[in-house]
N, C-alpha and C positions, 0 to 999 in steps of 0.2 A: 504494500500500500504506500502511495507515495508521502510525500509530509503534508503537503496541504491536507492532506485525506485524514490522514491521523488526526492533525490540529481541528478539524470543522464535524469529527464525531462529539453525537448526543455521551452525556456520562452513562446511559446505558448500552448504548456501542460498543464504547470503549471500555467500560466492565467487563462486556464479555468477551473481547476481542483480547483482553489481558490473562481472560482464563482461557481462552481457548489457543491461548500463548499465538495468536497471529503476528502479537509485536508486545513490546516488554514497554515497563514503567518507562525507562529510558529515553527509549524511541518515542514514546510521548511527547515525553519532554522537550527534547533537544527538537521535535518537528512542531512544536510551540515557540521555542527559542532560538529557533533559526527562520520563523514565519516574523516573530519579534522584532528581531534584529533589520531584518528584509526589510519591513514594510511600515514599521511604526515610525520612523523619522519623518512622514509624511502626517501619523494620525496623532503623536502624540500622547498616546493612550498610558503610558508607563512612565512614573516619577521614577520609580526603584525597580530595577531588575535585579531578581536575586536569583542570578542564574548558577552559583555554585552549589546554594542553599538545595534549587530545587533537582539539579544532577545528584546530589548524597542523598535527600530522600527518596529521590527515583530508584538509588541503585537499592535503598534500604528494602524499599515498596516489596522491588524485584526480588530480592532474596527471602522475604517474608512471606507470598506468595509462592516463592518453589518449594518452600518447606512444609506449606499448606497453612499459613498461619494468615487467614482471611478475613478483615476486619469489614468486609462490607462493598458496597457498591460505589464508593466512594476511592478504596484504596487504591493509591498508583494511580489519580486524578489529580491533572496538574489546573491550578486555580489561581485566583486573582483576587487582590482585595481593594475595595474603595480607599484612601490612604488617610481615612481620620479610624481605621481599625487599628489600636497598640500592636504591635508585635516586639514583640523581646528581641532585643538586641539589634532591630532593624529600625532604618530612619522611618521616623511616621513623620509626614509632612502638613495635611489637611491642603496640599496648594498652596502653602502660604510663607509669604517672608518669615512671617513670626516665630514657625514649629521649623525651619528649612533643617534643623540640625539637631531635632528633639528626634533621642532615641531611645523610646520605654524602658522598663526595667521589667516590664511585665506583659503579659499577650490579653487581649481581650478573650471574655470565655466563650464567645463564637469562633474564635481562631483556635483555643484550646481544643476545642468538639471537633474542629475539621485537624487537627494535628491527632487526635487518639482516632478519628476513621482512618486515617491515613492516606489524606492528601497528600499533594504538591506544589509547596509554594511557590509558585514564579514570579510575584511581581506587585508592588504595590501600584495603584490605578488612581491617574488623574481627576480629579472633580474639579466643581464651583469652588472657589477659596470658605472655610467653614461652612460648607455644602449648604449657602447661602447666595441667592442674588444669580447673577449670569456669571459669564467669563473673565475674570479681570485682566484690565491691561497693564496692572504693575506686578504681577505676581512672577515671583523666579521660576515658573517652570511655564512652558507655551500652555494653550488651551488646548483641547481634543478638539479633534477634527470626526467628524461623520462620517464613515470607510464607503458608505454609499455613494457620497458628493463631498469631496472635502475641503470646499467653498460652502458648506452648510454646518450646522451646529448638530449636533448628537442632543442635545438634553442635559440636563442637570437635574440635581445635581450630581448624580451617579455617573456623570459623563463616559469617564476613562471605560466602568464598567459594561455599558452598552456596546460601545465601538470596541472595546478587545473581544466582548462575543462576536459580534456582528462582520469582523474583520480574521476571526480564527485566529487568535494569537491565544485563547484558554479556553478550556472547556467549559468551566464554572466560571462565577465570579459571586459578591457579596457587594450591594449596594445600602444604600442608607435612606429611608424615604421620612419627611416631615410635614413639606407639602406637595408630593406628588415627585419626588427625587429617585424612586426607583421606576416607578410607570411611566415617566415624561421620555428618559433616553430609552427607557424600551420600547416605547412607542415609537421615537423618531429613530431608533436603528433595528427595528423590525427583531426585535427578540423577545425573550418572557421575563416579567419580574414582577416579583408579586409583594405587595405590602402587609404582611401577617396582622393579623391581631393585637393589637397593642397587649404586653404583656407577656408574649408567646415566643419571642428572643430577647435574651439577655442583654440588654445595652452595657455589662461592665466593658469599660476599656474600649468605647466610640466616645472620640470627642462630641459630645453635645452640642446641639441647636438651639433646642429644645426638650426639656426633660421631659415635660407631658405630652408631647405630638413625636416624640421622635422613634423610628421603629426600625431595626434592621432584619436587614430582609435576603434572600436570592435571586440572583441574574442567572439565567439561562438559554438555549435555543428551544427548549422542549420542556411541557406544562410538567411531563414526568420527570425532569431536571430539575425542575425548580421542588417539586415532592421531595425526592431525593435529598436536594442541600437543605431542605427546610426540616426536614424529617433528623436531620445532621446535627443541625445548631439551637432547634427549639428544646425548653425545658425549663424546670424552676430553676433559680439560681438565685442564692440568701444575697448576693453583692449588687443586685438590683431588684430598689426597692417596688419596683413597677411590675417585677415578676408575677403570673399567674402561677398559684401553684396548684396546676392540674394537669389529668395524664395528656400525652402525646396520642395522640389515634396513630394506626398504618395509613398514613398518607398516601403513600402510593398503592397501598388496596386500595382505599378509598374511589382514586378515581376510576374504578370497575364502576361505579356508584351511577353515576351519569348524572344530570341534573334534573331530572325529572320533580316537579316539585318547589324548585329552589325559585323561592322568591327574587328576583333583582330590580333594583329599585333604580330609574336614569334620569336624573335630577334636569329635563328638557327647560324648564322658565331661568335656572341658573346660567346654562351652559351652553342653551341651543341658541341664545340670542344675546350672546355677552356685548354691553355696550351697544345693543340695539345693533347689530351691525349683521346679524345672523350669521348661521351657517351655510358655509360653499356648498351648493345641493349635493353635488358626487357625492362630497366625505358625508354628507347625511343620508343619502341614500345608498351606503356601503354598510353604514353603522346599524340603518335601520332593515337590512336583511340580516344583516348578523345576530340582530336581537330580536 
């Protein structure tokens, strides 16, 4: 399989295509980190590559794996993080002059969760400076670029996380939504990201927006990738006090479930005619087959 092919499988793809040994943790990796290297000096998308970081977990993945030691659908998945997530011993930046040289001493406990599945870390991800506002024009790192048009904006404030899926440079990624920061760039780069339940992931160790709106969530190309990383990182956790402490369903049983039943609510006097200006007919006669 060539390297694009590797870098642009779903995490269930690529789960099975690691047990059915077609290609190793490795070869993941390095066909993320050579798609990285290629192509992102156009989008942007990466404050911190941590390409050594995620070559020693690949090879770990890989040898934990041959010996049968199988933590999941997750292990030997190389991923990406919005860059207000701590990570130990890695620069956290948030985009900004301010954090350009803050280097935790500790991981956030959604990075903890995805290090005991046994991911692969690649790469910290560009956003909005304090995943607020649009793009800034004083900030030390460029803004993301849209791998679709990149004379267009990706979204915020999960920017970098939209365009490294959307561009195949990681399989997963972990966005940060408060007002619409993980559904706006997965909207304008055509991938899935979903806003959980307030509650329902642990915000220790994300720099904060907002304590009460703020909610971290997953980026993916496929609704059962997003199951998957959210099935990874949700749970009670005592070090945030906003935690739900309730069980986890099977997420990804779940969506056998269909929706049959399921209330959804589309808020048309707020949104269909903001500013009196309406909606472009196409995009509302797209949205209104969809629903």
């Amino acid at each position: 399989m060539a390297p694009t092919e590797l870098s642009y499988l779903s995490i269930t793809a690529a789960a099975n295509g690691l047990r059915r040994k077609e290609f190793s943790p490795v070869e993941l990796a390095q066909a993320c980190l050579e798609r990285i290297e290629s192509i992102d000096g156009k989008l942007h998308s990466f404050i911190t590559v941590t390409a050594d970081l995620a070559l020693e977990q690949a090879r770990n993945a890989e040898q934990e794996l041959r010996v049968g030691t199988d933590k999941g659908p997750l292990h030997g998945i190389p991923i990406a993080l919005k860059d207000l997530y701590a990570t130990k011993n890695i620069r956290t930046t948030c985009h900004s002059a301010v954090l350009q040289d803050w280097v935790p001493d500790h991981d956030a406990a959604t990075v903890t969760k995805l290090r005991e599945a046994g991911t692969i870390l690649l790469d910290k991800l560009g956003m909005h400076e304090f995943a607020f506002g649009g793009p800034s024009v004083d900030a030390p790192f460029p803004a993301v670029r849209n791998p679709w048009n990149t004379a267009h904006i990706p979204g915020g404030s999960s920017s970098g996380s939209g365009a490294a899926l959307a561009a195949g440079l990681c399989v997963g990624s972990l966005g940060s939504d408060t007002g619409g920061s993980i559904r706006t760039p997965s909207s304008h780069c055509e991938v899935v990201g979903m806003k959980p339940t307030y509650g329902r992931v642990s915000r220790y160790g994300v720099v904060p927006l907002s304590w009460s709106l703020d909610h971290a969530g997953p980026m993916s190309r496929s609704v059962e990738d997003c199951a998957i990383l959210l099935q990874a990182i949700a749970g009670y956790d005592l070090k945030d006090p906003a935690s739900a402490n309730v069980p986890v369903p099977d997420l990804r049983a779940e969506l056998k479930n269909g929706i049959k039943g399921l209330r959804v609510g589309v808020p048309r006097a707020n949104w269909f005619n903001e500013n009196n200006k309406g909606t472009d007919s196409e995009t509302e006669a797209i949205f209104n087959d969809a629903a």
